[in-house]
Wavefront OBJ file of the C-alpha trace (Angstrom):
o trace
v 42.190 -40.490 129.928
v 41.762 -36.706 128.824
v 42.480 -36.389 125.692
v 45.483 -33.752 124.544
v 44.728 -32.957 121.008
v 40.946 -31.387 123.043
v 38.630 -33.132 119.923
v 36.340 -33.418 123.061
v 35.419 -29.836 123.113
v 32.370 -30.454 120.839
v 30.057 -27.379 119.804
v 26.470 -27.508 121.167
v 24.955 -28.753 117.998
v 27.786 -31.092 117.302
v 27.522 -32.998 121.139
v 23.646 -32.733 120.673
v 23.832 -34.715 117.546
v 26.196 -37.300 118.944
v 24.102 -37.915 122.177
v 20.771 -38.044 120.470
v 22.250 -40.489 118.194
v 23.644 -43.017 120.790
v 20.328 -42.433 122.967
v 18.176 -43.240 120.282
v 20.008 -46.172 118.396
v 20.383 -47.854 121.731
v 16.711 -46.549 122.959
v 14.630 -46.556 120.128
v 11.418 -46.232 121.438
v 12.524 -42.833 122.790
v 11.638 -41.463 119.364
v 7.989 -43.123 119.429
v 5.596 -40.565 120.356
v 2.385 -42.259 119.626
v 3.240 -45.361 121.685
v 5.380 -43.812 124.569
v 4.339 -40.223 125.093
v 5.291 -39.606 128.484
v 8.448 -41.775 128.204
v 9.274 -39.446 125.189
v 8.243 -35.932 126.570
v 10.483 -36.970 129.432
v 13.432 -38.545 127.717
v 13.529 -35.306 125.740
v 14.069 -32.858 128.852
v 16.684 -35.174 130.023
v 18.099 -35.361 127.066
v 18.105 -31.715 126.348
v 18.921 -30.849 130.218
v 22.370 -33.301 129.879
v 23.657 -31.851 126.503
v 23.876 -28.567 128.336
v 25.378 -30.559 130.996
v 27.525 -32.083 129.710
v 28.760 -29.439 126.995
v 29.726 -27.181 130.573
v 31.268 -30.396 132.186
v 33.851 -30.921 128.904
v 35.451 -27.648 129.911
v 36.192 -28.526 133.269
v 38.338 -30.991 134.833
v 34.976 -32.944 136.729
v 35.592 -36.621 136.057
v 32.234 -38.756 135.065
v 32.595 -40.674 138.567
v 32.221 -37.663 140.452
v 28.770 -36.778 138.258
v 27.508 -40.608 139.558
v 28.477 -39.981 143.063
v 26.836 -36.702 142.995
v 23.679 -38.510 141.261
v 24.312 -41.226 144.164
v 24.293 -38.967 146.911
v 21.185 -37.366 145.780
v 19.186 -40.045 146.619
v 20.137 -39.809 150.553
v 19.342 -36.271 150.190
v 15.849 -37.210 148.681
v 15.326 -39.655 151.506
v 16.403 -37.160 154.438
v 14.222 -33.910 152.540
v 11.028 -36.437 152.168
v 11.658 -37.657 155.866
v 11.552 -34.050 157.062
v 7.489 -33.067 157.898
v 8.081 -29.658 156.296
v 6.420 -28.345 153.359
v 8.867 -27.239 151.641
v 11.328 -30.006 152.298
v 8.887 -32.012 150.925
v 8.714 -30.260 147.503
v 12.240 -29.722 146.945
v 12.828 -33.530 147.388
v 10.417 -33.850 144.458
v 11.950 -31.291 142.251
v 15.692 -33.309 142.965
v 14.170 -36.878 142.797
v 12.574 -35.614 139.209
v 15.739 -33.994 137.933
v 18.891 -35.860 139.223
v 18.602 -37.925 136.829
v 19.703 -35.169 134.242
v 22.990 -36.449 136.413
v 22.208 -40.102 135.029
v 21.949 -39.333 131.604
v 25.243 -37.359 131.505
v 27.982 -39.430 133.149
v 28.017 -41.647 130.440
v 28.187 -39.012 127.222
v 30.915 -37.676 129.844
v 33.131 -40.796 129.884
v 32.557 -41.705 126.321
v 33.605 -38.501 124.793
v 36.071 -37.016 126.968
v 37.184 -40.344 128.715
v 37.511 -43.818 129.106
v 34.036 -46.125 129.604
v 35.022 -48.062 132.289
v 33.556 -50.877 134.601
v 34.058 -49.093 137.459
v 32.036 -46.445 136.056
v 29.213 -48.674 135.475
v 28.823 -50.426 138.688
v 29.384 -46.871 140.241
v 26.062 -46.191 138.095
v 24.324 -48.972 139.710
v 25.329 -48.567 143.317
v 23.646 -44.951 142.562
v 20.565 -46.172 140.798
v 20.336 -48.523 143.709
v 21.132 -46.012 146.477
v 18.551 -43.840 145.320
v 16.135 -46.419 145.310
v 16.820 -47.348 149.044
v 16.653 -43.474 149.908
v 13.703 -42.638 148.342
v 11.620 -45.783 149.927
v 13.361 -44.379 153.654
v 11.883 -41.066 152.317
v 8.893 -42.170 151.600
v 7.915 -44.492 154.732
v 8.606 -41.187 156.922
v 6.612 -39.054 154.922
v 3.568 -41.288 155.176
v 4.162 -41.380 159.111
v 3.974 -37.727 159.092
v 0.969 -37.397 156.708
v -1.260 -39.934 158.279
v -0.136 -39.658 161.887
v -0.055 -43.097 161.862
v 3.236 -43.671 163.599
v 3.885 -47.494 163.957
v 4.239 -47.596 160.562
v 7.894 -46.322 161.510
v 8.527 -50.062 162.709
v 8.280 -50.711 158.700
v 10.734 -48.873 157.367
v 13.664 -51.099 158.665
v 11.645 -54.099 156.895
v 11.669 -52.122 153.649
v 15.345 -51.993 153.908
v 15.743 -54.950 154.669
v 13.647 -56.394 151.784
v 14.997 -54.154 149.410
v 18.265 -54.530 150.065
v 19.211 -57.897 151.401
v 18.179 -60.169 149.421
v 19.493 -63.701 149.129
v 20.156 -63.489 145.403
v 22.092 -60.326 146.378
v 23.918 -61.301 149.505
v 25.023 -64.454 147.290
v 26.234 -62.945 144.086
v 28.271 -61.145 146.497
v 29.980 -64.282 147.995
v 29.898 -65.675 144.608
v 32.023 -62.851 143.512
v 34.235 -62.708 146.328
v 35.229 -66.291 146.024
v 34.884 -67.419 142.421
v 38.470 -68.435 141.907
v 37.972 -70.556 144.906
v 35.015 -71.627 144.173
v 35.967 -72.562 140.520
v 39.056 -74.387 141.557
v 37.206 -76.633 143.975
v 34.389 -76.954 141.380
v 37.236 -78.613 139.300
v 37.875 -81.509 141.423
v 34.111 -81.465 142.733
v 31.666 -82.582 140.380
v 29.344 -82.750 142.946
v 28.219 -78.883 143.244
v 25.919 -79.455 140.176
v 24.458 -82.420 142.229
v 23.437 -83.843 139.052
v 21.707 -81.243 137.179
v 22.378 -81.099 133.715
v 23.387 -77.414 131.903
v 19.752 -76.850 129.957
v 18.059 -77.805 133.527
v 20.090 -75.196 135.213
v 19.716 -72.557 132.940
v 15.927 -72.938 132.996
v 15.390 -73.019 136.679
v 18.019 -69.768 136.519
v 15.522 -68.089 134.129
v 12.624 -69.340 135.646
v 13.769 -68.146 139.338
v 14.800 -64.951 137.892
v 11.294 -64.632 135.947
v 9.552 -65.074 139.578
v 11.333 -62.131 141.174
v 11.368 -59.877 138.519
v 7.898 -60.135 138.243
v 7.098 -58.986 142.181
v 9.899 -56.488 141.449
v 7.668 -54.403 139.020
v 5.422 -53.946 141.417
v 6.232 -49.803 141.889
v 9.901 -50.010 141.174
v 12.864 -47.564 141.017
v 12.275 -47.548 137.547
v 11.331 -43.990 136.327
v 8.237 -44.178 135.272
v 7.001 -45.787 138.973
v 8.976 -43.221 140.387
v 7.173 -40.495 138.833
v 4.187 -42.007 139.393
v 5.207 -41.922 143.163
v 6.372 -38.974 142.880
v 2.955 -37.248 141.584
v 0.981 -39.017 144.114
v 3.310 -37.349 147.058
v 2.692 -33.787 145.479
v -0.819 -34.400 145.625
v -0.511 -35.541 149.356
v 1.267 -32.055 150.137
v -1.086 -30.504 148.209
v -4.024 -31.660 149.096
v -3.305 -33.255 152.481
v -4.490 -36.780 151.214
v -3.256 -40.123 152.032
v -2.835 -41.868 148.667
v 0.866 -42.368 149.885
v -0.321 -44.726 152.367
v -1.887 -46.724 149.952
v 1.215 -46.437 147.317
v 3.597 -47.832 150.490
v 1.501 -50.321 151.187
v 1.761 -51.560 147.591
v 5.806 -51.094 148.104
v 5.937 -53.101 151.664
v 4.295 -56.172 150.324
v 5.702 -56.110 146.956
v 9.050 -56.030 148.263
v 8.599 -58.416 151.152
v 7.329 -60.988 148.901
v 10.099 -60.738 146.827
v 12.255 -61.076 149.711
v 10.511 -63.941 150.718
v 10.978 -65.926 146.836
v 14.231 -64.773 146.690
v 14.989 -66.786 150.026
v 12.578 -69.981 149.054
v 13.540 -70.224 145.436
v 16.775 -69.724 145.336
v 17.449 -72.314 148.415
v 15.274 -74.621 146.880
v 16.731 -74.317 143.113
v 20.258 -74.142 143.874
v 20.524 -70.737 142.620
v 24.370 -70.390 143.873
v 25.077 -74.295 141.757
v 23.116 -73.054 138.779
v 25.086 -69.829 138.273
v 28.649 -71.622 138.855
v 26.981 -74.058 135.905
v 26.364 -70.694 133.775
v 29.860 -69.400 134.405
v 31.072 -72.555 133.217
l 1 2 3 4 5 6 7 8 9 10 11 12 13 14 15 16 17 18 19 20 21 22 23 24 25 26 27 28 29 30 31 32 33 34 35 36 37 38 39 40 41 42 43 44 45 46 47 48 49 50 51 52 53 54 55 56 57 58 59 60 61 62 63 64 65 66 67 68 69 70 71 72 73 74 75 76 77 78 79 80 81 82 83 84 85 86 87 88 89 90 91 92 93 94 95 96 97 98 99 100 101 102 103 104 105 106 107 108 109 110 111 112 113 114 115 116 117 118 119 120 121 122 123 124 125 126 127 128 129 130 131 132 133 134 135 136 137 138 139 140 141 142 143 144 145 146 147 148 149 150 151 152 153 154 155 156 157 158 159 160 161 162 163 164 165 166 167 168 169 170 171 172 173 174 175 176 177 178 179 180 181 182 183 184 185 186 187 188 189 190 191 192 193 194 195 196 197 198 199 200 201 202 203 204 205 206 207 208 209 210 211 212 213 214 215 216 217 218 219 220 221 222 223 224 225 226 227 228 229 230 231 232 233 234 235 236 237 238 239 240 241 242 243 244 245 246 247 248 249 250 251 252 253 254 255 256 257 258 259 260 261 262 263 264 265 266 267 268 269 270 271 272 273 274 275 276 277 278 279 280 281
């Protein structure tokens, strides 16, 4: 909660000092120029951007959540803007896909100094990291439609949600989570939901599944580097009236859909639901 005594109320140099710190002893390669140049140039304009941020959101009575739903609801707003075939549209979903993430970087400085870290907090993060994600991809899929005038690829876009979203790793953690009491008790007089797979063998096929579909989900991801990436190439379609988008959501479609597809294979056929219960344990 707010704190009375107002120690929160940090001077500019004083709440620059304590968010570089944390940033950097949790991130060191942020302060590697020579080896991450971009990553650094970057991290340094957010970093900048959400000490001024932040410093105004200390005086006011704007709780951390509402900066995440904010940063959340951004990424609709990117999807709609990019879906719109309008110039300028266009551009200013670039300029707020580059910069909400200023938002990001501030929510947590936010809770830590003036309030309370909490879980909600952080799962509020990743519904907006993941939100974003889903809205930019919409974004994208109707801006290549537009740009290339090639319009059954508007029969894709559903697919991309699809695969993004609805995975079967997801939709089971979900289930997992919804019933793990349950699922724990019965587990108790079942021995049988291992079905005879030792500890060490279930944490390796865990890994190894998880290896697999991390691996086809680097391919362009909502990380921030892809997204720039992304990004650049859809400011040089506007620009230039190019189709390297095309190309970039091809890369996306497939990349996705086969991770849908070893998400669904794999994890039937390695009893990914028995092999986390076996982790738990």
């Amino acid at each position: 909660m707010k704190k009375d005594n107002k120690n929160y109320l940090l001077s500019l140099s004083e709440l620059k000092k304590v968010m570089f710190s944390f940033e950097l002893k949790k991130f060191p390669y942020l302060n590697n120029f020579s080896s991450n140049p971009y990553t650094y140039i970057k991290a340094r304009y957010y970093m900048y951007s959400s000490v001024l941020l932040v410093f105004a959101l200390l005086r006011t009575r704007i709780t951390p959540n509402s900066v995440t739903i904010v940063y959340a609801l951004l990424g609709i707003v990117v999807g709609v803007l990019l879906s719109i075939p309008n110039f300028y549209c266009n551009l200013l979903a670039v300029f707020i896909a580059f910069n909400k993430g200023i938002l990001d970087w501030s929510d947590g400085h936010l809770a830590r100094i003036k309030y309370k870290a909490s879980l909600t907090g952080h799962l509020l993060d990743e519904y907006g990291a993941a939100l974003n994600i889903i809205g930019f991809y919409i974004g994208l899929g109707f801006f290549v439609v537009h740009q290339t005038g090639y319009h059954f690829l508007i029969y894709t876009i559903p697919l991309i949600v699809f695969f993004n979203g609805e995975q079967f790793r997801t939709s089971a953690s979900v289930s997992i989570i919804n019933s793990l009491s349950e699922i724990i008790k019965t587990e108790k007089n079942n021995t049988s939901i291992a079905n005879g797979v030792s500890d060490t063998n279930s944490k390796e096929n865990l890994k190894r599944f998880l290896e697999w579909i991390t691996k086809f989900g680097l391919i362009l991801d909502g990380r921030a580097r892809s997204t720039d990436l992304m990004l650049l190439i859809v400011l040089i379609d506007i620009y230039y009236e190019s189709y390297l988008s095309l190309y970039v959501y091809g890369v996306i479609f497939f990349g996705l859909m086969a991770k849908f597809i070893l998400s669904l294979v794999l994890g039937v056929r390695r009893k990914w639901a028995e092999q986390v219960i076996q982790t738990i344990k």
